[in-house]
Every structure is written in C-alpha cells, then in structure tokens.
N, CA, C and O atoms as a GROMACS GRO file, in nm:
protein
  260
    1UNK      N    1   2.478  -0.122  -7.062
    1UNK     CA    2   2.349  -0.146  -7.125
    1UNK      C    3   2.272  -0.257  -7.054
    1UNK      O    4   2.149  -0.252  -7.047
    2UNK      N    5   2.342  -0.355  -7.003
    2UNK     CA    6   2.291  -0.472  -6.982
    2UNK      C    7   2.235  -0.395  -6.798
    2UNK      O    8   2.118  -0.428  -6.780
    3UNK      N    9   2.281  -0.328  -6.700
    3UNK     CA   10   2.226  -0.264  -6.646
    3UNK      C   11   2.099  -0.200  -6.604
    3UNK      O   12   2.024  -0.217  -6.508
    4UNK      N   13   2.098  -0.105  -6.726
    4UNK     CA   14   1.985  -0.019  -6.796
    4UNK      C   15   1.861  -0.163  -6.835
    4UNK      O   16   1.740  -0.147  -6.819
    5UNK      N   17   1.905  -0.255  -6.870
    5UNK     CA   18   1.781  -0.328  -6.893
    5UNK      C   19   1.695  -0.399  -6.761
    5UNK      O   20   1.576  -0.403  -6.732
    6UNK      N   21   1.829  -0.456  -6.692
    6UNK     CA   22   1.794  -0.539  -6.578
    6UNK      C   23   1.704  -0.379  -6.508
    6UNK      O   24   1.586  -0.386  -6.475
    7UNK      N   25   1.776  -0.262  -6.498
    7UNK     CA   26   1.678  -0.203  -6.371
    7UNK      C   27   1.550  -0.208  -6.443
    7UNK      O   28   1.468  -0.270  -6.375
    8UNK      N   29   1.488  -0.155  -6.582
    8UNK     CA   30   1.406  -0.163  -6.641
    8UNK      C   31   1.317  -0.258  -6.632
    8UNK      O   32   1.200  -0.234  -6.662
    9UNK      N   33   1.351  -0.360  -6.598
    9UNK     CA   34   1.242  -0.542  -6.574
    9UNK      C   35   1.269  -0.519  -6.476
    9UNK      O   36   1.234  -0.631  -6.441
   10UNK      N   37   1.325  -0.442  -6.317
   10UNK     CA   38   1.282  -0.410  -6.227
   10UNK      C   39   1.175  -0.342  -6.164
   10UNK      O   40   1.128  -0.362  -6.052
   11UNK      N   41   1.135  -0.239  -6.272
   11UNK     CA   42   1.077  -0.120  -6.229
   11UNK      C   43   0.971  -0.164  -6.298
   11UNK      O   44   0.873  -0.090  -6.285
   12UNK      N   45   0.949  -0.288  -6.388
   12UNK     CA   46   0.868  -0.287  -6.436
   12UNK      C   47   0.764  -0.395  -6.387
   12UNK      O   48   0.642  -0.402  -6.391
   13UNK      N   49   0.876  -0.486  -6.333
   13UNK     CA   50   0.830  -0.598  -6.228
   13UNK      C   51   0.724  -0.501  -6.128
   13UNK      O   52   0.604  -0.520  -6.112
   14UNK      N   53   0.801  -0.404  -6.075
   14UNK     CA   54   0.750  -0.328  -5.898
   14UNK      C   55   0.575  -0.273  -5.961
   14UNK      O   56   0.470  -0.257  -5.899
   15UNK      N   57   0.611  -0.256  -6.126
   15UNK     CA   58   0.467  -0.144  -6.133
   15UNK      C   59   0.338  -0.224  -6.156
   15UNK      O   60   0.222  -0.184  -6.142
   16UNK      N   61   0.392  -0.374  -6.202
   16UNK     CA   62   0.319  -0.459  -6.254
   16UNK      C   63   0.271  -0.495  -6.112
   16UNK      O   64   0.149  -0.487  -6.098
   17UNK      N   65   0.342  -0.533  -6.006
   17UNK     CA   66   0.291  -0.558  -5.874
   17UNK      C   67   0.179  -0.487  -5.830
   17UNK      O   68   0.066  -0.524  -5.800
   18UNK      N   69   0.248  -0.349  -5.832
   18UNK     CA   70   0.132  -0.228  -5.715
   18UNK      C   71   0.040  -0.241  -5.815
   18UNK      O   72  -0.063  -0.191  -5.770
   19UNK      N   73   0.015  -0.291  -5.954
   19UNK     CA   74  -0.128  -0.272  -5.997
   19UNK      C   75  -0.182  -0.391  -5.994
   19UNK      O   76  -0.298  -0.395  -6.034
   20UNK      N   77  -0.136  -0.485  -5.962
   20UNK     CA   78  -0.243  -0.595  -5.918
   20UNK      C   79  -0.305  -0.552  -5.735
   20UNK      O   80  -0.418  -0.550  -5.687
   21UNK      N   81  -0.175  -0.525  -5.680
   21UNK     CA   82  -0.250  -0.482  -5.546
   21UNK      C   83  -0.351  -0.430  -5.536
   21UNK      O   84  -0.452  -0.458  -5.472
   22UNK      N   85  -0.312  -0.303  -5.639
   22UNK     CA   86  -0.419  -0.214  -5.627
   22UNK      C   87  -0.563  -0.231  -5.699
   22UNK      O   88  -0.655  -0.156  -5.666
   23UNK      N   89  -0.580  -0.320  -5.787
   23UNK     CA   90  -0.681  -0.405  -5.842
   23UNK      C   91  -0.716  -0.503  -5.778
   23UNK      O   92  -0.822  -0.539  -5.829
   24UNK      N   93  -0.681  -0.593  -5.669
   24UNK     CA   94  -0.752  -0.639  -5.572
   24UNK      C   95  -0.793  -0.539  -5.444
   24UNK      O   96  -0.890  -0.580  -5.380
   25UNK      N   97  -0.744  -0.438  -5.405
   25UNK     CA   98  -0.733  -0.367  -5.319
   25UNK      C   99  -0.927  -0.292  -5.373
   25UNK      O  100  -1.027  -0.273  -5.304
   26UNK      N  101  -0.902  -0.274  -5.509
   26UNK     CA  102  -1.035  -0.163  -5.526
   26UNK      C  103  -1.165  -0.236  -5.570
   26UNK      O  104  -1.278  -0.187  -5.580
   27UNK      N  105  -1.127  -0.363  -5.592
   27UNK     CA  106  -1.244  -0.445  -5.585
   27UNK      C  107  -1.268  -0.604  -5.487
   27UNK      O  108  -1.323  -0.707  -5.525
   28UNK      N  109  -1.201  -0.570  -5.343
   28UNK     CA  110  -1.232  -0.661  -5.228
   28UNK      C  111  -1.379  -0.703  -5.228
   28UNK      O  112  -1.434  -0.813  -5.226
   29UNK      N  113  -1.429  -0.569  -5.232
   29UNK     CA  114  -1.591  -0.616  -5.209
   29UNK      C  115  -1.604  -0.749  -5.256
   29UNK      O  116  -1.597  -0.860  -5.204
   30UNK      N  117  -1.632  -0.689  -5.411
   30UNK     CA  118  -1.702  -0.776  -5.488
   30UNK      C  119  -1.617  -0.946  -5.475
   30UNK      O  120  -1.685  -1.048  -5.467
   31UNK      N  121  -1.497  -0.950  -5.473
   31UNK     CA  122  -1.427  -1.074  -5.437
   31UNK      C  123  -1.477  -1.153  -5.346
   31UNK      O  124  -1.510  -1.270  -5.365
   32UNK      N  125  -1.489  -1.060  -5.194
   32UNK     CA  126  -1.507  -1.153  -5.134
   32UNK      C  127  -1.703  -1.207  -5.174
   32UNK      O  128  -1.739  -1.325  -5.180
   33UNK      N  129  -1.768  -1.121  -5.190
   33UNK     CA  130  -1.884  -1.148  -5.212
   33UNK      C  131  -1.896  -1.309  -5.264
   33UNK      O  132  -1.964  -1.401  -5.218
   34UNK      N  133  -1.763  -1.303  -5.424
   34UNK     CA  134  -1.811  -1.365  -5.494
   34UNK      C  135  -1.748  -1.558  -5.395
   34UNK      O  136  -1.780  -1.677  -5.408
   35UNK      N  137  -1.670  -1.493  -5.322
   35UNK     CA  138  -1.602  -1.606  -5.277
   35UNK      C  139  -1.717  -1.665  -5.181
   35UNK      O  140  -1.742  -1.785  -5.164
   36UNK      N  141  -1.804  -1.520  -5.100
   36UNK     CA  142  -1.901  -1.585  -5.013
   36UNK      C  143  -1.996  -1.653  -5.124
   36UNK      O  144  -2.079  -1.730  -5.076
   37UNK      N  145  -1.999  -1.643  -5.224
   37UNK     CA  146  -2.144  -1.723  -5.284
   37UNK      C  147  -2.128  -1.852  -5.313
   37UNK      O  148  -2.208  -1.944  -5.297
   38UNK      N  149  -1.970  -1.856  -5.376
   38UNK     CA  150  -1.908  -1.993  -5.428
   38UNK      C  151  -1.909  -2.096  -5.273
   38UNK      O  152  -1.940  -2.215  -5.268
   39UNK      N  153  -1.870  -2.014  -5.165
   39UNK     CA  154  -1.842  -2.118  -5.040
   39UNK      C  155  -2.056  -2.182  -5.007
   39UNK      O  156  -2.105  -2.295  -5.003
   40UNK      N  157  -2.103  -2.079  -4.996
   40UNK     CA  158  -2.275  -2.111  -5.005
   40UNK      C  159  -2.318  -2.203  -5.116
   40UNK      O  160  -2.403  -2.288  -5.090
   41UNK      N  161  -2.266  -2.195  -5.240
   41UNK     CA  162  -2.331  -2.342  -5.331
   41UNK      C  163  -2.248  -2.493  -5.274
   41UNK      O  164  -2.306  -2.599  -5.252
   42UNK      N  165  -2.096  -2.466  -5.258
   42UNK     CA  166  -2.038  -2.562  -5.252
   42UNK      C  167  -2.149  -2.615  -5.082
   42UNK      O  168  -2.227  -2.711  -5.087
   43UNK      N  169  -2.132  -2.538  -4.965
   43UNK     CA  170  -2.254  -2.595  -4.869
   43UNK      C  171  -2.341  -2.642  -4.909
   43UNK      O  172  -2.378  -2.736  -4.838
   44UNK      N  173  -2.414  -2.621  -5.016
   44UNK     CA  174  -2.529  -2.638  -5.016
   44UNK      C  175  -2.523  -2.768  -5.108
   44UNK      O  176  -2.594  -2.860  -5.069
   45UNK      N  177  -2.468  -2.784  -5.195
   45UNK     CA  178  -2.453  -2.878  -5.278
   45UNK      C  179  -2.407  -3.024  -5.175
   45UNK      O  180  -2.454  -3.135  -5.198
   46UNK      N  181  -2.310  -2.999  -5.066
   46UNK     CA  182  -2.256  -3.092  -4.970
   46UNK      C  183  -2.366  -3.148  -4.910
   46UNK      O  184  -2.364  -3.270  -4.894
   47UNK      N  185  -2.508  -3.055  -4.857
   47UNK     CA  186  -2.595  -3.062  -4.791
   47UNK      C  187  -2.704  -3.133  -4.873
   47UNK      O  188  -2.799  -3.189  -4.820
   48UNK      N  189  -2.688  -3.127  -4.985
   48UNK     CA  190  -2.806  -3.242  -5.061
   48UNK      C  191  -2.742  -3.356  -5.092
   48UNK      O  192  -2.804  -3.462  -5.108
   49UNK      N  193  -2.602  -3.344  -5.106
   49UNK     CA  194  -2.516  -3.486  -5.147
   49UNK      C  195  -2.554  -3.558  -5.018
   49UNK      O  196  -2.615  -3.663  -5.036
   50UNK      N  197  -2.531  -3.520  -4.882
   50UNK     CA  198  -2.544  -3.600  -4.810
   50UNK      C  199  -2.692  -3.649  -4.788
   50UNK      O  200  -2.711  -3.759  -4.736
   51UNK      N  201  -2.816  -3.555  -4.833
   51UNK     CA  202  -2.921  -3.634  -4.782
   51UNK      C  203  -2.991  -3.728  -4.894
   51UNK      O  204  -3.092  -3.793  -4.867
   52UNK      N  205  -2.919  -3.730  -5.045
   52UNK     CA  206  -2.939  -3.821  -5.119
   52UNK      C  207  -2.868  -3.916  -5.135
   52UNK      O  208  -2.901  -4.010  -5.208
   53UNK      N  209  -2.772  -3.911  -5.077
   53UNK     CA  210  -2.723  -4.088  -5.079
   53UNK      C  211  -2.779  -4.196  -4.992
   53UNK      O  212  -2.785  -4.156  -4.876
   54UNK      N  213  -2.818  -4.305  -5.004
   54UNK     CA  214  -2.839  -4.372  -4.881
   54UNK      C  215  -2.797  -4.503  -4.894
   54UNK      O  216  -2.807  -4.563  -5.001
   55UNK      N  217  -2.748  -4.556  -4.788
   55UNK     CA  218  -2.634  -4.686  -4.739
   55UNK      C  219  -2.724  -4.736  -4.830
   55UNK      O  220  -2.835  -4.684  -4.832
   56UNK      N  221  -2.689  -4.865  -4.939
   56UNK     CA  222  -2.733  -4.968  -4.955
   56UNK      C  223  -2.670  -5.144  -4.870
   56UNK      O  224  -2.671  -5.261  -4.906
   57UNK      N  225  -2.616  -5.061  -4.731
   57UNK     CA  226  -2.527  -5.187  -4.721
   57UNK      C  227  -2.672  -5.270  -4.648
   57UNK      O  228  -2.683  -5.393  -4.647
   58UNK      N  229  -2.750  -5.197  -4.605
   58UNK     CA  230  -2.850  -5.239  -4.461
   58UNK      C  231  -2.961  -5.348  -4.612
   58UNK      O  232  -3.007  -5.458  -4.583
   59UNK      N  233  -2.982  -5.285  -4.754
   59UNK     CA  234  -3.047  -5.389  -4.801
   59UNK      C  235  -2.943  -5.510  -4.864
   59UNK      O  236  -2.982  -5.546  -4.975
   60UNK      N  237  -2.842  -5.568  -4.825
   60UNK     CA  238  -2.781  -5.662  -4.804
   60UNK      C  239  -2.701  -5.755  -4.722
   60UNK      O  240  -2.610  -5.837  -4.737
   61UNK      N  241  -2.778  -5.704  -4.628
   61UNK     CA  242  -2.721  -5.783  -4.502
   61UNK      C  243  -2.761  -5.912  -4.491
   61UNK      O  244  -2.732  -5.945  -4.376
   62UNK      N  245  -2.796  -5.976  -4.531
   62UNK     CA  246  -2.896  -6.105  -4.522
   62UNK      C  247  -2.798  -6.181  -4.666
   62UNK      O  248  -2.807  -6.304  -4.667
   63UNK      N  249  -2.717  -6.126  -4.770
   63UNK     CA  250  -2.736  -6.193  -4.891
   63UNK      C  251  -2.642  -6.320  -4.852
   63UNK      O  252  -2.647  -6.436  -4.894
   64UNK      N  253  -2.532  -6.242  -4.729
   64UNK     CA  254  -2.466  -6.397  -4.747
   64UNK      C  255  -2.477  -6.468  -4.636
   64UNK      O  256  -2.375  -6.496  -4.572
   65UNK      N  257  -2.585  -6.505  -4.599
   65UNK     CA  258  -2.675  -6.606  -4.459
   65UNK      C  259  -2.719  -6.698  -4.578
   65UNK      O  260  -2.789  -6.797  -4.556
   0.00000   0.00000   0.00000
C-alpha cells in the first residue's frame, strides 16, 4: 500500500510539473511582454532618480573655512 501511494505523489508530482510547463510554455508572450514593461519603468524610474538628485556637497564646501 505504502507503494501504491508513494508512485501516486509521483505521478502526481510529474503532472503537476508538465502543467506548469505547459502554462508558461502557452503564455511566453505575454510574460515576457510583461517582464519587458516592468524592466522599461524600473529604467525609467532609474533615469529620473538620477536627474533629480543633486550633490548638496558643492553648497557646503566653504562651511568649515
């Protein structure tokens, strides 16, 4: 019996697999799409972080003269 169960959480392991494969497999498109949009905000968001910060070290250069 104890057999019969283990192959059972085998076969059930293997089916649970091929249907995730096959559920990334039938919607790649849209994945990667969504991965290209997420990588385009995170750019873009990098690209305004950097042009809104600005050094405040240059207005304290003088404080300890």
């Amino acid at each position: 019996m104890k057999v019969a169960r283990f192959v059972l959480k085998v076969v059930a392991l293997a089916l649970a697999t091929a249907a995730a494969v096959c559920t990334v497999i039938a919607f790649w498109d849209k994945i990667s799409e969504c991965a290209q949009d997420v990588v385009g905000k995170v750019r873009a968001r990098r690209q305004y972080a950097e042009g809104c910060c600005i050094d405040d070290e240059d207005d304290y250069t003088d404080w300890d003269e």
